[in-house]
N, C-alpha and C positions, 0 to 999 in steps of 0.2 A: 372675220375670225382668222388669227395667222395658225400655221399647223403647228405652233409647239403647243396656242394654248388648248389646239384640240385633243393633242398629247396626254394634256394633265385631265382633259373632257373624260378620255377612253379610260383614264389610271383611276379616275372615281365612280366608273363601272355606270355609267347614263347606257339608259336603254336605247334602246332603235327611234320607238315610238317619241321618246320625248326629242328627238334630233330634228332639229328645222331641216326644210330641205336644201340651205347651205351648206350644214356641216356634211349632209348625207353627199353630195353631190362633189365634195372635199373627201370624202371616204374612197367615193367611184374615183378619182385622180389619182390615191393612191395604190388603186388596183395592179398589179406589177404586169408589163408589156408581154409578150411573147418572148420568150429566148431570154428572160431575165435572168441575170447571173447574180448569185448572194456575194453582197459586199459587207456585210457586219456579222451573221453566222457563221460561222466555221462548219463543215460537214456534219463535225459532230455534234453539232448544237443543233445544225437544220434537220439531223437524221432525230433526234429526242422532239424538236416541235412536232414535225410531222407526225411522230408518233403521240402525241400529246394531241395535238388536235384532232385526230383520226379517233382517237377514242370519246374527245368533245363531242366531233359530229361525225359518226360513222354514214358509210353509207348505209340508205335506204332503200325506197322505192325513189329514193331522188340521190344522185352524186353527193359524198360528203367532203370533209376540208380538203381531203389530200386530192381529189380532183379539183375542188376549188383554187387550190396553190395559196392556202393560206399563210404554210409556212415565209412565201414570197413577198406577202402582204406584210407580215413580222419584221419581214429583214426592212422592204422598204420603210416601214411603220418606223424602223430603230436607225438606220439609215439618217434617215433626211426629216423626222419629224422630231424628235427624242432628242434633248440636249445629253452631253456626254454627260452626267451626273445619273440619267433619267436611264440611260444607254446603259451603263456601266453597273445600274441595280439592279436593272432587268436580267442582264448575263451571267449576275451573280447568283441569283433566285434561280434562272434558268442552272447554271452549272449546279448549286444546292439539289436538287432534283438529282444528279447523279450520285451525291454525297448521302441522300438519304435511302436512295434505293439500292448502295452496298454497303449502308449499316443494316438495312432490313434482309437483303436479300443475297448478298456478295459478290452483287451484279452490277452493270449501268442499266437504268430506267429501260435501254432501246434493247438490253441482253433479257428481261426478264420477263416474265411468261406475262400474257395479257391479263390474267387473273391479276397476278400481281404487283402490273402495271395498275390497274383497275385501284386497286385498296389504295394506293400511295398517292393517286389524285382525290379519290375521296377524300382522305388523311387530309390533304392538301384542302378541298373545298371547306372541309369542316371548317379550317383557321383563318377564313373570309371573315373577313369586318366591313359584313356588310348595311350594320345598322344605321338609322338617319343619323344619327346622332353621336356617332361614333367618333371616337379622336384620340388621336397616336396617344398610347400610351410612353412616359418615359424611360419603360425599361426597370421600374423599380424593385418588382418583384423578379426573383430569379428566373432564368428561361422567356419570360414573359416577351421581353424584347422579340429573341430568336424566333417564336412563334407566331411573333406579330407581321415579323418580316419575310416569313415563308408564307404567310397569308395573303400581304399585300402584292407581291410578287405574283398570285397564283389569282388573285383577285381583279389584275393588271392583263396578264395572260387569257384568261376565260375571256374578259370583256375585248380584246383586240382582237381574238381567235373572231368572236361572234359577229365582233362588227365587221372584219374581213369576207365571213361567208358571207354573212347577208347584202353584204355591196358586190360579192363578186355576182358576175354573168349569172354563174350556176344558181348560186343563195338566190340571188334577185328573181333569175325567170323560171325556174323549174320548183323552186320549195319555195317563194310566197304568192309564183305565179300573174308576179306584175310587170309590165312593162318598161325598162329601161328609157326609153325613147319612145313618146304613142307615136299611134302613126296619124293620119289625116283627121282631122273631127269627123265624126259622122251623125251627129245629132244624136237625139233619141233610139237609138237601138237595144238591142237585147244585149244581153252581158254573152258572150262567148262561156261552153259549161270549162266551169275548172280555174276564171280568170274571175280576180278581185275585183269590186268597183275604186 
């Protein structure tokens, strides 16, 4: 599998579980290095992910995105996997996110209060097309387009956000609790408490 058509994989929102462990192991690759520097977000587009995903996966009793460095995951994600068409919708949808959070609130999404950060991603989740059967509308009915297109954007966003935590370090060994690398076989032994088979 090459990484754009993994691109269009993550853009029609496939689960974890149904991911072979090629694509999964294509996910860990694009995990961003240490000291990674953004090359396709702008501050202020990395400053609204991260607050965007922070509210996706806050912390818990386990590290949430912004420890993860999801936002990192995004830039690589639009970077190096994302053809410019793919690139250029996503930052669009992303900048829309600013545009609707100072018709609502006469703010940018990263100035406004977490509550009301809170309502504008719901807003947002509501207008997911996430049915099996679902298929672009042409825009015929008025608005309809527009809504279609904040949806699919935010539809794009959740599923990269999720598939970033869960491939990075933190997602993988502290919240599903499984092993990146095992280590030696050891036969038949007892499960470690806390660790998945």
């Amino acid at each position: 599998m090459h990484r754009r058509e993994l691109f269009r994989l993550l853009s029609f929102g496939a689960l974890m579980p149904a991911l072979s462990p090629e694509v999964l192991a294509l996910l860990r690759q694009a995990q961003p290095a240490t000291g990674y520097t953004l090359r396709t977000l702008t501050p202020h587009q990395n400053e609204t992910v991260v607050a965007m995903t922070d509210l996706l996966i806050p912390d818990t009793d386990t590290p949430g995105a912004k420890a993860a460095r999801v936002n990192e995951f995004v830039d690589v994600i639009l970077t190096s996997w994302a053809t410019s068409e793919e690139r250029d919708n996503f930052l669009s949808g992303l900048n829309d996110v600013d545009v609707q959070s100072n018709t609502l609130f006469a703010k940018n999404f990263v100035d406004a209060s977490p509550l009301q950060q809170t309502t504008l991603l719901r807003a947002l989740d509501d207008g997911i097309p996430w049915g099996k059967g679902y298929v672009r509308h042409s825009g015929s009915v008025p608005g309809d387009r527009d809504t279609q297109m904040k949806g699919e954007f935010f539809r794009v966003f959740k599923t990269i956000t999720f598939h970033g935590y869960y491939t990075s370090e933190i997602g993988f060994t502290q919240d599903l609790k499984l092993e990146i690398i095992p280590g030696a076989q050891h036969g038949c032994i007892p499960i470690p408490a806390g660790k998945k088979a």
